[in-house]
One Martini backbone bead per residue (centre of mass of N, CA, C, O) as a GRO file, in nm:
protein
   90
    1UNK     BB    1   0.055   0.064  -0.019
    2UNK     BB    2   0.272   0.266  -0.003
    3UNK     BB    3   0.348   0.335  -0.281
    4UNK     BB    4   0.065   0.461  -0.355
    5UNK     BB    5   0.097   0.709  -0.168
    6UNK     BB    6   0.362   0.779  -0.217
    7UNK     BB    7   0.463   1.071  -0.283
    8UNK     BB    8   0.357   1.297  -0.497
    9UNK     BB    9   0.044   1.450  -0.586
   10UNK     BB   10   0.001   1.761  -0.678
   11UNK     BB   11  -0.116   1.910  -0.352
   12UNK     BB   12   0.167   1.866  -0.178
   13UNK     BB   13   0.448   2.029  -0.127
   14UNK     BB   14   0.616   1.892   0.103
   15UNK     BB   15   0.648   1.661  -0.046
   16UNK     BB   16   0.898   1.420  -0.118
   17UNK     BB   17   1.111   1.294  -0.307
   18UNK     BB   18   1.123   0.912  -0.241
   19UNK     BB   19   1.202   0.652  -0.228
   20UNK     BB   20   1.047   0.322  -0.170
   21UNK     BB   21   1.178   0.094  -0.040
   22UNK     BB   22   1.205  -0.288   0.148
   23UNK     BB   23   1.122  -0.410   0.411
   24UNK     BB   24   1.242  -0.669   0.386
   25UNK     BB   25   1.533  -0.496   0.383
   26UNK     BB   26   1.554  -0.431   0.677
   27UNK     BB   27   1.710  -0.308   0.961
   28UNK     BB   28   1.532  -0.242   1.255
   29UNK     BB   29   1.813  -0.217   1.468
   30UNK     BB   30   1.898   0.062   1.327
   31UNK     BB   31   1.686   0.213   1.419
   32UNK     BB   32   1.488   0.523   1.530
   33UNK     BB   33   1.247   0.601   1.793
   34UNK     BB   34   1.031   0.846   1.856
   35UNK     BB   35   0.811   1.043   2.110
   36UNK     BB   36   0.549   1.159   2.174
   37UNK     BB   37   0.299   1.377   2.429
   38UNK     BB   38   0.415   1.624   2.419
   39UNK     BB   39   0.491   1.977   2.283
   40UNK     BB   40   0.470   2.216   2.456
   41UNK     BB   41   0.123   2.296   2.428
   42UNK     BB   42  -0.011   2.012   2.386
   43UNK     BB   43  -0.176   1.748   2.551
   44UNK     BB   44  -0.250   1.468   2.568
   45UNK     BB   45  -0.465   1.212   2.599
   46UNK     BB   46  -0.502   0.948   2.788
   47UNK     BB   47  -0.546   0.770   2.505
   48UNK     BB   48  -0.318   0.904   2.350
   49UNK     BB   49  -0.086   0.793   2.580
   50UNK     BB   50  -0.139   0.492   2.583
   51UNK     BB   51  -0.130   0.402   2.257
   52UNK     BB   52   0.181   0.514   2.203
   53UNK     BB   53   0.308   0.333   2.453
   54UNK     BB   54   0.149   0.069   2.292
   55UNK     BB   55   0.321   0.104   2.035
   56UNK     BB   56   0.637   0.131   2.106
   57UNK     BB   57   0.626  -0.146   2.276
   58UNK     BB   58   0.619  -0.296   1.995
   59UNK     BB   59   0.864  -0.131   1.843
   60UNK     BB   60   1.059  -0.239   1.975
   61UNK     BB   61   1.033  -0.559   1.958
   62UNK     BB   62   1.152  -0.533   1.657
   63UNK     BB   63   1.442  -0.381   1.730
   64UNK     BB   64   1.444  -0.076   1.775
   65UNK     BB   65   1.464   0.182   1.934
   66UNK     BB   66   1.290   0.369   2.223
   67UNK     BB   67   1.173   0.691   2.290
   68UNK     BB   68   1.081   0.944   2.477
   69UNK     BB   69   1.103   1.248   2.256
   70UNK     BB   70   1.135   1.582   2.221
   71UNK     BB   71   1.260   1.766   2.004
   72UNK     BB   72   1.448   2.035   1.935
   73UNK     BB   73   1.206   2.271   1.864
   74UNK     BB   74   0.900   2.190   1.825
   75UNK     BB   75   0.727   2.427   1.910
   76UNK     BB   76   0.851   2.625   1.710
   77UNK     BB   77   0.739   2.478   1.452
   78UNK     BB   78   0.451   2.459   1.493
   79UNK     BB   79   0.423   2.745   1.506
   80UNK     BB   80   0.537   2.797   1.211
   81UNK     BB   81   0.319   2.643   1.087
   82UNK     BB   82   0.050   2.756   1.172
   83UNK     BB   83   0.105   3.002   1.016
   84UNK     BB   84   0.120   2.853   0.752
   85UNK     BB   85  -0.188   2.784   0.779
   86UNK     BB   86  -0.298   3.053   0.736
   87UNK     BB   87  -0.521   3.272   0.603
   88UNK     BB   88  -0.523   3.501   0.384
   89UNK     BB   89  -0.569   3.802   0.377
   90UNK     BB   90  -0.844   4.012   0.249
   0.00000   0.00000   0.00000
């Protein structure tokens, strides 16, 4: 399925054109993955901060690394994007 929706859609200019490989052929020991439930502007709700930490421990059991960790600037971002959200003035 990924496949099928992967890459530009001609809709979302964010999507950045990039092949996508095979998880076949994955070596999931290698990968790293972070995950947060809180933004530092709004706390997720307790059933997706239980979902996400029962994904988290589903996802190391496969054999990546797996943290809780909020990356560095994350806030900032976010402000960044809503701005860039909003519809233009009229």
């Amino acid at each position: 399925m990924l496949p099928v929706i992967a890459g530009p859609d001609g809709h979302d200019h964010t999507v950045v054109p990039m092949p996508v490989g095979s998880s076949a052929t994955a070596d999931l020991t290698r990968l790293r993955v972070a995950y947060y439930t809180d933004n530092g502007i709004l706390p997720a709700t307790s059933e997706t901060v239980t979902a996400s930490g029962g994904s988290a421990d589903w996802r190391a059991n496969c054999g990546p690394a797996v943290r809780d960790d909020l990356a560095l600037g994350a806030g900032q971002a976010i402000e960044t994007a809503m701005e860039g959200w909003q519809p233009p003035p009229l």
